[in-house]
N, C-alpha and C positions, 0 to 999 in steps of 0.2 A: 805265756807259753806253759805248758804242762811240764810239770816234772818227767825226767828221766826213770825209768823204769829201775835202772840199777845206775851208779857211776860210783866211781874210786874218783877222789878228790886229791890230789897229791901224796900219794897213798906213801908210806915207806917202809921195808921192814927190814932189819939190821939181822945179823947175825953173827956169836962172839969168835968165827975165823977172819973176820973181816967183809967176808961177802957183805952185799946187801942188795934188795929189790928198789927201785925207786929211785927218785919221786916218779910216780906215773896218776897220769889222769885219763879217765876213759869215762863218756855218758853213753847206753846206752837204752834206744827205746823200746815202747812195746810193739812188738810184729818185726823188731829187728833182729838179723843175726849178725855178730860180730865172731871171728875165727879168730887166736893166739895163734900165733904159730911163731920158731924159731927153735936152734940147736938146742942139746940138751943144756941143761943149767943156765938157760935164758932168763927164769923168772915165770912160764906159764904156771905151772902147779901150785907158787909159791899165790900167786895173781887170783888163782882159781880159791884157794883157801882163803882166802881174804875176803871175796864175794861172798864163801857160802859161810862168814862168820865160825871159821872154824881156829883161824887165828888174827887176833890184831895187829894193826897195825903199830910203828912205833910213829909215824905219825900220818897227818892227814886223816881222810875217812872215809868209810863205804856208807852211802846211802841209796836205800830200797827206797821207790817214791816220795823223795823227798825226805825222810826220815835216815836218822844217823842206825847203822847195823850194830847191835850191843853182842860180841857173842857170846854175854851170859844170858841176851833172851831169848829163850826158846821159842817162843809166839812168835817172836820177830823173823827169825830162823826158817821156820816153819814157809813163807812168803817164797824160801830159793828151794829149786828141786834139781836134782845130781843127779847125771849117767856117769860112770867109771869103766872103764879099760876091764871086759870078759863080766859085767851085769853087778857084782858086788852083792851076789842074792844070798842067801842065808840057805845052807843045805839041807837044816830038816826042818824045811816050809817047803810047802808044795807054791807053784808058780803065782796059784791066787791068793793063798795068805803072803808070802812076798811082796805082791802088788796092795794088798789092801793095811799090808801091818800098822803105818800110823794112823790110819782114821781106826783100826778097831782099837788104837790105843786111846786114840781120842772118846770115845765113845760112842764113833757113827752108830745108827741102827742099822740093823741088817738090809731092810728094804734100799735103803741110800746107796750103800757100800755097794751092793747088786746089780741096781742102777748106776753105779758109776764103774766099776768093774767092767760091763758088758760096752759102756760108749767106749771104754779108755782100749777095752781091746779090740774093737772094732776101728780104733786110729790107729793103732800098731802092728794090725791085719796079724794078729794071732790068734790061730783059730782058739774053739773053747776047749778039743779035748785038752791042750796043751798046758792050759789053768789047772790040770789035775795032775801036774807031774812034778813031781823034784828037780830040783836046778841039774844034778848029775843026768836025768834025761832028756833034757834039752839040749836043740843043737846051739851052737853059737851066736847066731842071728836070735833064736827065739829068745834067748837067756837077755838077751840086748832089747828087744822089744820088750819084757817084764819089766825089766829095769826102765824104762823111758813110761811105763803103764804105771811104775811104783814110785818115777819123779813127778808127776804129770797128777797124782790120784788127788792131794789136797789143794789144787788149782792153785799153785804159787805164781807170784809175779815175773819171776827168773826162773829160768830153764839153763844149768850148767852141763857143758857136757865136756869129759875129761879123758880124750883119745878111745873116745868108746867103741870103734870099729877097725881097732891099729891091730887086735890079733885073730881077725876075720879071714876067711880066704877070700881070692879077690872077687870071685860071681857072687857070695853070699856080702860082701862090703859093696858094691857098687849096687846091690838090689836093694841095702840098709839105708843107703846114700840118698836112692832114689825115695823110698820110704820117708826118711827125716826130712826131705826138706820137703815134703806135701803134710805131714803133721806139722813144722814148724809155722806153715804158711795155715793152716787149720787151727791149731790155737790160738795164734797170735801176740806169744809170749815174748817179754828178751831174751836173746838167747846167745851166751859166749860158749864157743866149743875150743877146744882144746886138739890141736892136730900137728904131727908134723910133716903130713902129706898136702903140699900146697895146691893141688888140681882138687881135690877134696874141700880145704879151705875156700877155695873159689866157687866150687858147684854147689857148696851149701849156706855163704856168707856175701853179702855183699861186700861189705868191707871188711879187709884184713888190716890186722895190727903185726910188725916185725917185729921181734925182741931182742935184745939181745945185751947182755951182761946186765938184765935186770932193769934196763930200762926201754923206749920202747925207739925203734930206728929208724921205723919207716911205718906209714899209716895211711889205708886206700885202697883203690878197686884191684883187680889184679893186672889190671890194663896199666892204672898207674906205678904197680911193679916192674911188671915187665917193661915198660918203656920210659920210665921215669926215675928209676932205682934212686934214692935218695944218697948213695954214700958206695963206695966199694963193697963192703958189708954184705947188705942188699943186693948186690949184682951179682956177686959169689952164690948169695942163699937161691937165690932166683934159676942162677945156672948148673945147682949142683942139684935141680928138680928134673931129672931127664927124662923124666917119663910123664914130666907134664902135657899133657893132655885135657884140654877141659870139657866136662860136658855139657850139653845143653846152655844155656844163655845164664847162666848164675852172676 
């Protein structure tokens, strides 16, 4: 069988108040999406750093296709690509040097960079005046499409995304919604998003991961939540989503 596209291997991370993340284990493959979701101070962000090699682990291990994630190597690095909570763009780059910044540090040529610029925004349906603007003149949604055009540019293996539509209004978050999950099914990448919206979690993941006090409570469709709750925990988090609503067959 093929390697996992991304997995945490009994992953653990300690911290000196006593907290800690872990053990958690998670494989995920390529063309799948997996959702985080759970209260705050669950362990997702902590989960999510871990994947994109930003911090290590104190034990167990993240491996990208089969190989162990060093986060001194940048090459390696290079393989996960991050959406963050309001685009995380740089304010004096205009929308297409944002989107193109690592490969011009890489040293793409211009022809490449152009060519991949034009497909990457044509999956994110932002038009091209928009590539000529400052992240300040952007609206909300477009600054979120840049950012998924600037995770997406050097074709990594992992696609993270980290509550990237939590301070959207809700016509421009449900049109984002409908957007992510036709690119995620268009590239074909893994993909762990990060949400605490569990109707979201379902319309854009097949399977959801619970969390909670850093390790993981409950793991499965949303069908299996809802009628299957693994634990009181679960059935609380489940019922204090009232406005769940799901859309479309996710």
């Amino acid at each position: 069988m093929p390697e996992p596209a991304v997995e945490l291997r009994a992953v653990e991370r300690r911290y000196g108040s006593g907290q800690s993340v872990g053990p958690v284990s998670l494989a995920v493959d390529a063309g799948e999406t997996v959702a985080l979701v759970g209260p705050s101070g669950a362990g997702k962000s902590t989960l999510l750093r871990l994947l994109l090699g930003l911090t290590a682990p104190d034990a167990g291990e993240v491996r990208v296709l089969g190989a162990r994630l060093d986060p001194r190597d940048h090459a390696a690095r290079q393989r996960v690509g991050t959406v963050v909570q309001g685009g995380g763009l740089f304010p004096h780059l205009t929308a297409a040097a944002n989107a193109t910044l690592a490969a011009r540090w890489l040293g793409w040529d211009r022809p490449r960079i152009a060519e991949r610029l034009e497909a990457l925004a044509a999956l994110a349906r932002l038009p091209p005046d928009a590539l000529l603007r400052y992240p300040g003149e952007l609206s909300g949604g477009q600054a979120q499409r840049v950012a998924l055009a600037r995770a997406l540019f050097l074709d990594p293996e992992v696609l993270l995304l980290d509550e990237p539509l939590g301070a959207l209004d809700p016509l421009t978050r449900a049109e984002l919604q409908d957007d992510l999950r036709r690119a995620f099914a268009a590239v074909g990448k893994a993909v762990v998003l990060v949400t605490h919206d569990l109707a979201e979690a379902a319309f854009l993941a097949r399977r959801i991961v619970v969390l909670r006090d850093g390790r993981v409570a409950q793991e499965g469709t949303i069908d299996d939540l809802v009628s299957s709750p693994a634990d009181p925990f679960v059935a609380r988090f489940v019922r204090a989503q009232r406005s769940l609503h799901l859309r479309g067959d996710a």
